[in-house]
N, C-alpha and C positions, 0 to 999 in steps of 0.2 A: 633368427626366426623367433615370433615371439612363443613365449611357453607357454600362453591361454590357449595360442591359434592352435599349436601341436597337442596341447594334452586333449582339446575339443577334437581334433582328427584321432586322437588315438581311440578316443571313446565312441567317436561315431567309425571306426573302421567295419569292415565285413557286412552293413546293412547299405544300400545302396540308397535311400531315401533320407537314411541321417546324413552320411557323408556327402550328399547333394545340400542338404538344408545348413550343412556346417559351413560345405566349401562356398555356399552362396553369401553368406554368413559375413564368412572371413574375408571374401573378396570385394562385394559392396562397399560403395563409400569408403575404399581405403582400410575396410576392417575396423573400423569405428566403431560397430555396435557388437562385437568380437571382444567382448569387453569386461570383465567384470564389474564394474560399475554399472552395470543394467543389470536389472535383475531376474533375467531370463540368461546369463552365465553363472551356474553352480559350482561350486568342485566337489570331485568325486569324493569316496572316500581313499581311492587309490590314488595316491601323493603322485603333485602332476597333472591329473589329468582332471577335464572341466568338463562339464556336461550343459545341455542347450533344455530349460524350460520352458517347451512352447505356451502355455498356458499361461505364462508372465506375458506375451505377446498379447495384448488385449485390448480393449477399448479403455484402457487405463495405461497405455501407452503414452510417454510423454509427446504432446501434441508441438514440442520447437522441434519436427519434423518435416521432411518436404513432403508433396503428397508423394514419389516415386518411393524417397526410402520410406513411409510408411506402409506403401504398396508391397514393396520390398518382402519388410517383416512378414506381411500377412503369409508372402507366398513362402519363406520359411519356416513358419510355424508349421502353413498345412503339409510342408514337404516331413516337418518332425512329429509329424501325429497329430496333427492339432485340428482346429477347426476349418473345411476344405473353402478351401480359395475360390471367393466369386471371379471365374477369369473375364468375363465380359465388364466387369467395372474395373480391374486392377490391371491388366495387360495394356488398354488400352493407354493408361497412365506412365507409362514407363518411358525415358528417352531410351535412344539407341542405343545406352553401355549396356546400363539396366537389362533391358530387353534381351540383348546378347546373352548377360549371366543367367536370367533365367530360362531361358531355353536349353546353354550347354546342363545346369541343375534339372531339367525336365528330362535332358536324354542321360543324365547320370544315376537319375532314382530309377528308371527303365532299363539300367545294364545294357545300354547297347555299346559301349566300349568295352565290353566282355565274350559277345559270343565270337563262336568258331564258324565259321562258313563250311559249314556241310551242306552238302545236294546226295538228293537221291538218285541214284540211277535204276528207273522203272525196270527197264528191258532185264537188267541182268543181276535185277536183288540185292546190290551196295552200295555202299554209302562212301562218299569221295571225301575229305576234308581238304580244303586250298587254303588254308591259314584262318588269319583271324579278321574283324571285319571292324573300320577303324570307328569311333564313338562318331552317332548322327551329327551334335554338333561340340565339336570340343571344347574347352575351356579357351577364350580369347588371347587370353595372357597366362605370362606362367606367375606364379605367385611362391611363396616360401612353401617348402616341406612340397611342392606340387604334387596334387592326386594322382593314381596312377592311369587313369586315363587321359593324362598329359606329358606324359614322357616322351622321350623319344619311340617314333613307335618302335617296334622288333619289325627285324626284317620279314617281308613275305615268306610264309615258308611256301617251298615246291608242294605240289598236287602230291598227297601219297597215294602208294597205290592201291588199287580197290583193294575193299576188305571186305573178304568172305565172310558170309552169313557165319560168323563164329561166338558173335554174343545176337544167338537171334533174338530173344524180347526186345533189346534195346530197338534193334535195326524196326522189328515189327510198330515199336509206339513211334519211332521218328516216324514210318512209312503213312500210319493213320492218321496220324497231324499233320501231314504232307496235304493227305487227302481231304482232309477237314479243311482246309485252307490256309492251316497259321503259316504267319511269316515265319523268318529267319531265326528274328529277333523272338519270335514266341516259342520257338526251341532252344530259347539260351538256357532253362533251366538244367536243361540235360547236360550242362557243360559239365557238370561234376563225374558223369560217366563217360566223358571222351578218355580219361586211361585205360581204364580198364578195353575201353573198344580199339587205341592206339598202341596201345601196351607204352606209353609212356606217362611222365609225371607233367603237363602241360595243364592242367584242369584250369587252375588259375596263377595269372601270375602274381 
């Protein structure tokens, strides 16, 4: 594995828009611009580990670029903080690897390889969890140190059984954002309080 591409994941770990912008990063064009020798890969001060300068990403970018990997950069930078990505001129530029990595990077900064597939049951006041719900589009390939929304997935878990209104605030804000309309995916934040409502330690893996 190289030790830019690991100490860059170590540093973009637990924010889901870094670890998107890294893993897009590193897997592009063979990990090329994954690179110290650009000067948008820093090292930390913590031996090891590199950090990603979107703000080096700029129109002072060296131009022996293709337009895709320049495309590329742009939409990594915006995924690390940076300046948001024109999609109607960049997307369309992309062949079909390209195209592929940014999209599984678009549903990794969105955490949809994180939530829990919970439903509400109106009629009788609980909340059902049926496992976990797999990432909208995964990473294509596996690559070194692979993120963890590229593992193997974990088996299905079985439906548990209803659970009594026992943490009612919780059960109550899921129910209102039920009713609000959010998706699935717009209740992942609450994945941090599925133990306490499970009584176990699954929040994340």
């Amino acid at each position: 594995m190289s030790v830019t591409h690991a100490g860059l994941r170590s540093w973009a770990k637990g924010l889901y828009p870094l670890e998107a912008a890294v893993e897009l990063l590193v897997r592009a064009s063979n990990g090329r611009f994954a690179n110290p020798s650009y000067p948008w890969i820093q090292p930390c001060d913590q031996p090891g580990w590199w950090w990603l300068d979107h703000e080096a990403i700029n129109d002072d970018t060296p131009t022996a670029l293709s337009g895709g990997e320049q495309r590329i950069l742009r939409i990594v930078a915006s995924l690390a903080g940076g300046t948001p990505v024109n999609l109607s001129a960049d997307l369309p530029g992309l062949d079909r690897d390209l195209m592929g990595l940014a999209l599984a990077a678009m549903a990794h900064a969105n955490g949809s390889h994180e939530p829990a597939n919970i439903r509400i049951d109106h009629d009788r006041g609980v909340s059902v969890l049926d496992g976990r719900l797999p990432s909208l589009h995964p990473w294509a390939e596996p690559a070194e140190g692979e993120p963890h929304d590229h593992r193997t997935p974990r088996p299905a878990q079985p439906a548990l059984p209803d659970l009594p209104l026992i943490r009612e605030e919780l059960l109550v804000e899921i129910e209102q954002r039920h009713r609000d309309g959010a998706s699935r995916t717009g209740l992942a934040h609450l994945r941090w309080h599925y133990p306490q409502l499970v009584g176990g330690d699954d929040a994340r893996p």
